[in-house]
C-alpha positions in Angstrom: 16.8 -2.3 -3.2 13.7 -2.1 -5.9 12.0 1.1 -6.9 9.2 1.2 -9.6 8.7 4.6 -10.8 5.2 5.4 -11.5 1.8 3.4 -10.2 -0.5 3.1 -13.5 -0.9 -0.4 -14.4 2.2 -1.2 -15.8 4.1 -0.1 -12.4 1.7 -1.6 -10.1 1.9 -5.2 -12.7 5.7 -4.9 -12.6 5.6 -4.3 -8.4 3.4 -7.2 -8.3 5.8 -9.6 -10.1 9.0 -8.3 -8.6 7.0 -7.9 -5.2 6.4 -11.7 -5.8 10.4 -12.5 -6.8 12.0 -10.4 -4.1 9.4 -12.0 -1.7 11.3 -15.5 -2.3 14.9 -14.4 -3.6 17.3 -14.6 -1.0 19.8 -11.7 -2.4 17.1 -9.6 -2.6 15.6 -7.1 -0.4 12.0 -7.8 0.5 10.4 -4.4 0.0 9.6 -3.2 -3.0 8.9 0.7 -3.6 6.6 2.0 -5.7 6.4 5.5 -6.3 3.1 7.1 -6.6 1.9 10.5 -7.6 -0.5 10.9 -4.7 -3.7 11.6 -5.8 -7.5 11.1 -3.9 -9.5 8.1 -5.4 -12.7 7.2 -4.2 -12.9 4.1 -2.2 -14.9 1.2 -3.8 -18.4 0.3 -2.8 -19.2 -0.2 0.4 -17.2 2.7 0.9 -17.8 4.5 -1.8 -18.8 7.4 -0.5 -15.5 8.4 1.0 -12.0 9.5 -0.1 -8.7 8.9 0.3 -5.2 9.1 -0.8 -4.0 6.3 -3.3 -0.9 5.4 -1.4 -2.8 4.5 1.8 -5.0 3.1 -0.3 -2.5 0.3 -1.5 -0.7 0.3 1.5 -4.0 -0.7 3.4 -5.7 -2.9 0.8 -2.7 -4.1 -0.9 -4.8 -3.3 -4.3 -4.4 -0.4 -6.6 -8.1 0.4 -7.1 -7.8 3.5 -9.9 -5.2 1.5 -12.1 -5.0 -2.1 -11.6 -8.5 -3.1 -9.9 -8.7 -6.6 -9.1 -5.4 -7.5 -8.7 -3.9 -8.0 -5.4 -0.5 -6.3 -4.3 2.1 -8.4 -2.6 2.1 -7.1 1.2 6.1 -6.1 0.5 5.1 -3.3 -2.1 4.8 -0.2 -0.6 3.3 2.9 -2.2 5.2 5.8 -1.6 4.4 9.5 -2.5 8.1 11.1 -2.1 10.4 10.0 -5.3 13.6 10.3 -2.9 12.5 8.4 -0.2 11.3 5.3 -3.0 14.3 5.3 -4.9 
């Protein structure tokens, strides 16, 4: 099992390459956690003029738009708010 603690830009880069790795590993299990201090971000243009909490946010888009804009998730990292359930 894989947790990442924290969702700035390092987290979300190390998620990405680890999402990537346990994506293709065989002794590994395919989701990867990421633990995110929920916050409300505002959603890029053409939505930009609604809200919405981060972890839905990369668990929709598969892109962390406050810390790592750009850059696209792997679909097996999941954002999620609750340290005990991630870890």
């Amino acid at each position: 099992r894989i947790c990442i603690i924290g969702s700035g830009n390092w987290g979300s880069a190390i998620a990405t390459v680890l999402g990537r790795n346990a994506a293709r590993l065989a002794h590994c299990h395919d989701e990867v956690r990421m633990w995110v201090y929920e916050e409300t971000v505002m959603l890029p243009p053409p939505d930009n003029t609604q809200t919405a909490k981060l972890s839905d946010v990369i668990n929709t888009r598969h892109e962390n738009i406050k810390y790592l804009p750009g850059v696209t998730l792997p679909s097996n990292v999941r954002a999620v708010p609750d340290l005990g359930e991630a870890c």
